[in-house]
C-alpha positions as CSV (number, residue, x, y, z in Angstrom):
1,X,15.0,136.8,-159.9
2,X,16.3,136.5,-156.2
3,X,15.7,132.9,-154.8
4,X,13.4,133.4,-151.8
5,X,14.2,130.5,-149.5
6,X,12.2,129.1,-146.7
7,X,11.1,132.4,-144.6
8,X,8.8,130.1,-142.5
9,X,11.6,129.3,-140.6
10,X,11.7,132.9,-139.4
11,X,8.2,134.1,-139.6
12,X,6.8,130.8,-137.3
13,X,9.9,131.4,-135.1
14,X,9.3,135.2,-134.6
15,X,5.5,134.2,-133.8
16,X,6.7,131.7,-130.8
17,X,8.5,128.9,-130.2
18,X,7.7,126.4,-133.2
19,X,11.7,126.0,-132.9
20,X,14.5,125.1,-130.7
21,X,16.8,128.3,-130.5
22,X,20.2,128.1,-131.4
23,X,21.5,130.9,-129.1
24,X,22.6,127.6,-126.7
25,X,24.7,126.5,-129.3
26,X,26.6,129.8,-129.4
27,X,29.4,128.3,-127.6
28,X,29.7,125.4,-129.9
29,X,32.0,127.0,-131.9
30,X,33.6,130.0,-129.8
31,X,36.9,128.5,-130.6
32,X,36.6,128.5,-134.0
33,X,34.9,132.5,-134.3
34,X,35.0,136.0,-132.8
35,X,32.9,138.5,-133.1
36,X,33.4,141.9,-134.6
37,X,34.6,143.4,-138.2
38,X,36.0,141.1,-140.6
39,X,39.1,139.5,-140.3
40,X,42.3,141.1,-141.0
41,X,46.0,139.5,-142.8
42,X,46.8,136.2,-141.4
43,X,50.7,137.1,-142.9
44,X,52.2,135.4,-139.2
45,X,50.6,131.8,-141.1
46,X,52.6,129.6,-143.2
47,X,51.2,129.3,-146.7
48,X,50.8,125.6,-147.1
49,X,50.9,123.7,-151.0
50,X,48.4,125.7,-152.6
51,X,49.7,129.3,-152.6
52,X,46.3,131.9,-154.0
53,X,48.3,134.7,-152.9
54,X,49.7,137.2,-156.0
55,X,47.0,135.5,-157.9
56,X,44.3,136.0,-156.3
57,X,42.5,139.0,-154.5
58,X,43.7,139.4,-150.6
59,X,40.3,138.9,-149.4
60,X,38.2,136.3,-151.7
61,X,34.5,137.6,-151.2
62,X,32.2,135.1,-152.4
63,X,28.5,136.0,-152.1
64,X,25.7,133.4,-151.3
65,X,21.5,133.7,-151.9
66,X,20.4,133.0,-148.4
67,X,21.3,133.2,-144.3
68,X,24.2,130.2,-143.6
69,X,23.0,127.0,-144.0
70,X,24.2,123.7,-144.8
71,X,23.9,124.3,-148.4
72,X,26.7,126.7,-148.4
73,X,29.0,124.2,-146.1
74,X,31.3,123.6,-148.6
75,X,32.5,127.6,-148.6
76,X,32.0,127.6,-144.8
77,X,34.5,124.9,-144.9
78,X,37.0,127.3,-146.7
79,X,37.5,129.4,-144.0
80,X,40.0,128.5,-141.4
81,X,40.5,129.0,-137.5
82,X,39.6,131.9,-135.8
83,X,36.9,133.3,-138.2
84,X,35.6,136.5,-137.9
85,X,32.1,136.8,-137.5
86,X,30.6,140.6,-138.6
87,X,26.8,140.9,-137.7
88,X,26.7,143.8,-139.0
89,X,27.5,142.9,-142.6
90,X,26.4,139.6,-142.3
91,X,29.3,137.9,-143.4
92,X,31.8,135.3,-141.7
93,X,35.3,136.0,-142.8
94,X,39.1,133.9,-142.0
95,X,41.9,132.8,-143.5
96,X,41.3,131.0,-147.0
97,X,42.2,126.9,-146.0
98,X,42.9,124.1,-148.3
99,X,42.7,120.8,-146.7
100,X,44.0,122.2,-143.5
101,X,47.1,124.4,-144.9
102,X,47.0,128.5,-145.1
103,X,46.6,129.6,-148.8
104,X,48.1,132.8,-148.0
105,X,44.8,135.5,-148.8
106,X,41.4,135.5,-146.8
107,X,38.0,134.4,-147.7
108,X,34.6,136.1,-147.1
109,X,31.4,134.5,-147.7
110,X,28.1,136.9,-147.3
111,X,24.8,136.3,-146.6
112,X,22.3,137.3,-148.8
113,X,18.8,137.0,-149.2
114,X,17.4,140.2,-146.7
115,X,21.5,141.0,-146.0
116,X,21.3,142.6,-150.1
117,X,17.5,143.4,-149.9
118,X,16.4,140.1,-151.2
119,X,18.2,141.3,-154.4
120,X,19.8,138.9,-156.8
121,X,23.1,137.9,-156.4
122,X,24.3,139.2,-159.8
123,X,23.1,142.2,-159.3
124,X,24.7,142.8,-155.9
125,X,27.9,141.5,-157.7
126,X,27.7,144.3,-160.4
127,X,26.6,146.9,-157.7
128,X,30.1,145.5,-155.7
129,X,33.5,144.5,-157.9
130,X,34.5,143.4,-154.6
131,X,32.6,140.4,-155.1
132,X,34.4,137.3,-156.7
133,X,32.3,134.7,-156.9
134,X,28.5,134.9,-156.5
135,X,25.5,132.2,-156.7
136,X,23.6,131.8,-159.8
137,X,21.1,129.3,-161.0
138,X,21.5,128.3,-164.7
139,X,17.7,129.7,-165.8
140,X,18.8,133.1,-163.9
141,X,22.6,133.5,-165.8
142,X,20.1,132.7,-168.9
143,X,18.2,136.0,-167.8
144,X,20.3,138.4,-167.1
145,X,22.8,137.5,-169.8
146,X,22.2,140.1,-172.2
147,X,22.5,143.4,-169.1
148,X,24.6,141.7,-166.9
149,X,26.5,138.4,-167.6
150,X,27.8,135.9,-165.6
151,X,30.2,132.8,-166.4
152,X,29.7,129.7,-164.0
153,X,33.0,128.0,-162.7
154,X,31.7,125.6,-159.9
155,X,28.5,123.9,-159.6
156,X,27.9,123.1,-156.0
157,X,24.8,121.2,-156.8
158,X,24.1,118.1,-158.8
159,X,20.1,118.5,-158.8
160,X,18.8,121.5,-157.3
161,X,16.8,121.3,-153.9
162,X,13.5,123.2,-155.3
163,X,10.6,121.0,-155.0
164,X,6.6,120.9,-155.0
165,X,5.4,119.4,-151.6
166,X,2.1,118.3,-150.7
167,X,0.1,115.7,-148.4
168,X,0.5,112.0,-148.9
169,X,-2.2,111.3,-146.6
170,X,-4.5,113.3,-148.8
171,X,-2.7,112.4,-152.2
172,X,-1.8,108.7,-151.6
173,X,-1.8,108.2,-155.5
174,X,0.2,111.1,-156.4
175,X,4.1,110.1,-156.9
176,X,4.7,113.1,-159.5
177,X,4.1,117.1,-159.9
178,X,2.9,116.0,-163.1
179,X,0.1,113.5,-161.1
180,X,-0.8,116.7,-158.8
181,X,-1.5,118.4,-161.7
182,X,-4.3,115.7,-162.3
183,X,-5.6,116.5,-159.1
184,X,-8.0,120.0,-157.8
185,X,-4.8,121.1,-155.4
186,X,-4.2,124.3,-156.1
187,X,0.3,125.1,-155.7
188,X,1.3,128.4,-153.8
189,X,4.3,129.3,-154.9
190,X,6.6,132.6,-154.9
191,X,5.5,134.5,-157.9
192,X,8.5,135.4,-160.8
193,X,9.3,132.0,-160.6
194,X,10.7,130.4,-163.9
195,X,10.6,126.6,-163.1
196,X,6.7,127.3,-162.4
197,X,6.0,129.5,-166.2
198,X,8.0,126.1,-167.5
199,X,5.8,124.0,-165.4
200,X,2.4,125.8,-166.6
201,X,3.4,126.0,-170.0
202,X,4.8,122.0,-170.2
203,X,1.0,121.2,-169.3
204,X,2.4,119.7,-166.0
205,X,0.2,122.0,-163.8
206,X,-2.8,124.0,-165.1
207,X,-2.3,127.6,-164.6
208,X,-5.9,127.8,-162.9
209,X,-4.5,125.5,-160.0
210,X,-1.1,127.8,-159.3
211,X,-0.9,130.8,-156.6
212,X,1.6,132.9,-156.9
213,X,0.9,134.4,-153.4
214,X,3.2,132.4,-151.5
215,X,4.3,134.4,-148.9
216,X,6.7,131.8,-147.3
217,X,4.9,130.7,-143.8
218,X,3.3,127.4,-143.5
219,X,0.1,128.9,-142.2
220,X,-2.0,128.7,-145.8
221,X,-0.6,124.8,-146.2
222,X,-1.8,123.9,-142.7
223,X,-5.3,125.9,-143.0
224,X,-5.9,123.5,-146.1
225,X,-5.8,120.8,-144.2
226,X,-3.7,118.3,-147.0
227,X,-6.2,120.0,-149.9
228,X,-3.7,122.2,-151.3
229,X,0.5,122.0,-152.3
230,X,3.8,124.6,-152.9
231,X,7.0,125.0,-153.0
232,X,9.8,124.2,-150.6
233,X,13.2,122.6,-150.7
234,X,14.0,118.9,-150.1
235,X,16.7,120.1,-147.5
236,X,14.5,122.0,-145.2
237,X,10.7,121.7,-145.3
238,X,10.4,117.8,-145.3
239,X,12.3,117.6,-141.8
240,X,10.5,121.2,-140.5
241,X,7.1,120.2,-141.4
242,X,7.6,117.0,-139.5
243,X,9.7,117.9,-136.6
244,X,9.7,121.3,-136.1
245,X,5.9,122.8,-137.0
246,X,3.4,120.8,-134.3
247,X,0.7,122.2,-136.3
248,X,1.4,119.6,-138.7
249,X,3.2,117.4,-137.1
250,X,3.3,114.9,-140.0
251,X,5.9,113.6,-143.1
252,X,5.3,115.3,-146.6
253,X,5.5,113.8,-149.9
254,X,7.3,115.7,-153.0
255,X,8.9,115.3,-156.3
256,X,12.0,117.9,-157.1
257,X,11.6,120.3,-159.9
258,X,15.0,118.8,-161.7
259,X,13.3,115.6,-161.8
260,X,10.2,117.0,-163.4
261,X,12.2,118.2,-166.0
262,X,13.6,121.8,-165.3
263,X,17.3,120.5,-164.9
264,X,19.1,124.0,-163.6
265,X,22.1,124.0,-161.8
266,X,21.3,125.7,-158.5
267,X,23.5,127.9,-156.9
268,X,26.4,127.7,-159.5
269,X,29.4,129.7,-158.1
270,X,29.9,132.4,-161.1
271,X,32.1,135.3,-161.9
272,X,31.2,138.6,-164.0
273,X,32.0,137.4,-167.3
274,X,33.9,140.6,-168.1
275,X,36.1,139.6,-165.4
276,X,36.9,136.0,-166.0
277,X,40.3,136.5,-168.0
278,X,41.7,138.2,-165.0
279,X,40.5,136.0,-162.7
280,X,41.6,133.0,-164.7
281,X,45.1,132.8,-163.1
282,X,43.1,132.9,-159.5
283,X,40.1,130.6,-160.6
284,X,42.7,127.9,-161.9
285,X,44.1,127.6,-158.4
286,X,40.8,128.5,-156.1
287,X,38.3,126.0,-158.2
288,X,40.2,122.9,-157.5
289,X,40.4,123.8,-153.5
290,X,36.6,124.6,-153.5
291,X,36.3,121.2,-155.0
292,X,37.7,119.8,-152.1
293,X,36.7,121.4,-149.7
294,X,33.4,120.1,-150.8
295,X,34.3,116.7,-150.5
296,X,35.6,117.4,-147.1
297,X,32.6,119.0,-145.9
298,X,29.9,116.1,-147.1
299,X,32.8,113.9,-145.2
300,X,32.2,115.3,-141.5
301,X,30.2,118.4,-141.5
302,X,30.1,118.5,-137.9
303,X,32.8,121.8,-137.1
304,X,31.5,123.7,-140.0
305,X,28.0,123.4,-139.3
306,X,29.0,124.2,-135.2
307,X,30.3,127.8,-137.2
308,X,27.4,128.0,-139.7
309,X,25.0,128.1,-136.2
310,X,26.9,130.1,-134.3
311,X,26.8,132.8,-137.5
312,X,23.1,133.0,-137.8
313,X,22.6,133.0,-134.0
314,X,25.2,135.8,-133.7
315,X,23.4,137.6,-137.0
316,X,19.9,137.3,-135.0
317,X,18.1,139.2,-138.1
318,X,15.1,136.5,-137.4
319,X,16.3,133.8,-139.3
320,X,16.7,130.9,-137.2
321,X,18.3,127.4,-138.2
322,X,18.7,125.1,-136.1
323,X,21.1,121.4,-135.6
324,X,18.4,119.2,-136.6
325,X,17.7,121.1,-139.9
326,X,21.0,121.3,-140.7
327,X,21.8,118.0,-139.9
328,X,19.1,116.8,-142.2
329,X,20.1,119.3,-145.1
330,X,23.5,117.6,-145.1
331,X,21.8,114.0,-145.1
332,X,19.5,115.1,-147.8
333,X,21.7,115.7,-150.2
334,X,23.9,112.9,-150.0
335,X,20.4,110.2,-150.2
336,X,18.9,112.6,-152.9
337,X,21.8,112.5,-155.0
338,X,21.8,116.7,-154.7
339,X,25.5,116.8,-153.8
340,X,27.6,114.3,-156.0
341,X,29.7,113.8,-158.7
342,X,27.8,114.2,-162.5
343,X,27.6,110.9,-164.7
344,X,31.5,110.7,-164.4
345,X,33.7,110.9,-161.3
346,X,34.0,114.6,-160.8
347,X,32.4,116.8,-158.5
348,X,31.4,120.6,-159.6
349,X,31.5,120.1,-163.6
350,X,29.0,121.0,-165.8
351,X,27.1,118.9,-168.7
352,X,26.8,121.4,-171.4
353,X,24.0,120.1,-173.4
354,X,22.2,120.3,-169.9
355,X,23.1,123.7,-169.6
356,X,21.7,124.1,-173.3
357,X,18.1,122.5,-172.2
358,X,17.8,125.3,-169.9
359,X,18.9,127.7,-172.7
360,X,16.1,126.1,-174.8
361,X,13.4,125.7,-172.3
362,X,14.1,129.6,-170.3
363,X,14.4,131.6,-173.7
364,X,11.0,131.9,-175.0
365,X,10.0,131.8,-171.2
366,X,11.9,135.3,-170.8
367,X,11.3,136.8,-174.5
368,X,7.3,136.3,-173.4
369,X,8.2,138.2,-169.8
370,X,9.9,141.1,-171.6
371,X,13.5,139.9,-170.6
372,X,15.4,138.4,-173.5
373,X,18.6,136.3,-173.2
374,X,21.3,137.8,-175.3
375,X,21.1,136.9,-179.1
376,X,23.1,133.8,-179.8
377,X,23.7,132.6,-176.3
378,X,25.2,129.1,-176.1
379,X,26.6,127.2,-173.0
380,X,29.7,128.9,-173.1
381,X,28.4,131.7,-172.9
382,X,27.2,131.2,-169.0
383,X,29.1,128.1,-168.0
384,X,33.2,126.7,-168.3
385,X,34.8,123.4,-167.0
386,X,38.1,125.3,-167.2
387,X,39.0,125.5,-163.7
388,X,37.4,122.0,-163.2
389,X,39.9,119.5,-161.7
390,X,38.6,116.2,-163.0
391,X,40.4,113.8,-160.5
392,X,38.4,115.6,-157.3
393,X,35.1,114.2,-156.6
394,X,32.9,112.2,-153.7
């Protein structure tokens, strides 16, 4: 169940110029990245007072859902001075920092999305043991758990960005996805979606008002004219749709699907569960810096997002993002509570009788679509707090 993000970035931007290109801000961080094949030792470095190396893999690979974007600034953040940039692979590669200090191995973060064939990222990391960490939404682990299993060990997200966007001007008395339900909007979404089977089944939308021919271009919401909704995320669409697409030209209402009730955590950093005891001496070490180099990023943003540009312009495989979107995906997320500590004052831990809602509410979901969870599966069987450090948080 790959996570399809917002491909109307590309498509409109292919068809013209609905955006500002970033290829001016190529220079922004030329100081920071190369070009070329991915980076090799940085052994002439002093390791500062978190030492991964002998623990951990020389290169840590960690393999995201989508093209960079400010969503994935906190493992951006990770990688030190003179990062590699490999347009080839797709993948931005340096030194592995911690607060400013050399950890003594290298990081890698991948694109994925069309880099792995709009795949899923578990199943890229059990085509590739290079991998070492790899994004996975809680209802997805819940999926794949009985073929291919994957323990959770960071959870970048608080509430995850996925939401239901339609026209306030035509629905000035809808607040709720439930109270669009109530209404004859039909919801395009990308079929294969489990928070919309939860949604349809909950009674929240009728299942004769839901396309699942949503093929990621705002061309269908615009022809509507305000009649009809779909899917988006909270960090992109509201501040495209306003700013960027003059064919709308206008703000957009929405309610996220964690707040209707479909609580997942998005984009949770996981391992192969096979391979978590040998990765425990590495993950006990590595969690805590990821941690912090969270923090750090929703802090100032500004030189991480400079390299997250200049790695999708230098990709150039259509996607384009550009500074105002991904300023606004960082202020998103602070305002909408999607980056944060949970209800105690730790960032990246998990609630387990959260994770078990999703259990509960995905199970019978997947048994119905053919694709059982495994028998017996409980919280810890796709989610652990044992790397957690619980005095690092916002």
């Amino acid at each position: 169940m790959p996570r399809t993000r917002s491909t109307l970035i590309r498509s409109t931007l292919a068809a013209g110029a609905l955006f500002a290109t970033v290829a001016s801000f190529s220079g922004c961080a030329a100081g920071a990245a190369g070009s070329g094949s991915a980076s090799g030792s940085a052994s002439d470095l002093t390791i500062g007072s978190v030492d991964l190396s002998g623990v951990c893999p020389a290169t840590v690979v960690i393999q995201t859902d989508w093209n960079p974007e400010a969503e994935q600034g906190n493992l951006y953040q990770l990688i030190g001075p003179d990062a590699t940039i490999d347009a080839t692979t797709k993948a931005v590669s340096g030194p592995l920092f911690a607060s400013g200090e050399y950890t003594g191995v290298n990081v890698e973060v991948r694109s994925g999305g069309p880099a792995i064939g709009f795949q899923t990222v578990t199943s890229q990391q059990y085509a590739d043991p290079d991998i070492t960490l790899g994004y996975a939404n809680t209802d997805e682990a819940v999926q794949l758990s009985a073929d291919m299993p994957t323990t959770a060990v960071f959870a970048p997200f608080e509430v995850g960005p996925q939401i239901i966007m339609w026209d306030p001007a035509t629905y000035p008395d809808v607040k709720t996805i439930a109270d669009l339900g109530k209404t004859d909007a039909f919801v395009r979404y990308f079929g294969g979606s489990a928070y919309m089977e939860y949604l349809m089944g909950s009674g929240i939308l009728p299942a004769s008002h839901v396309d699942g021919g949503y093929d990621g271009t705002p061309a269908s919401f615009v022809a509507a004219d305000g009649a009809d909704a779909q899917q988006g995320f909270a960090t992109v669409e509201p501040y495209v749709y306003e700013n960027e697409l003059p064919e709308w030209g206008k703000p957009v209402a929405f309610q996220l699907i964690h707040d209707a009730g479909y609580p997942i955590y998005a984009s949770a950093l996981s391992v192969r569960t096979g391979d978590l005891d040998d990765l425990s001496p590495c993950l006990t070490k590595l969690v805590p810096v990821i941690q912090q180099a969270t923090v750090e990023y929703y802090s100032d943003p500004t030189a991480t997002n400079d390299l997250i540009l200049k790695a999708v312009d230098e990709f150039d495989n259509g996607w384009v993002y550009t500074p105002g979107v991904a300023a606004y995906s960082v202020k998103a997320q602070k305002d909408l509570g999607l980056v944060g500590n949970g209800p105690d004052d730790t960032v990246g831990n998990f609630d387990l009788e959260r994770v078990q809602k999703i259990i509960d509410i995905t199970t019978p979901l997947f048994t119905d679509l053919g694709a059982p969870p495994a028998d017996g599966l409980t919280p810890d069987d796709i989610v652990t707090n044992e790397f957690i450090d619980p005095s690092i948080g916002f």
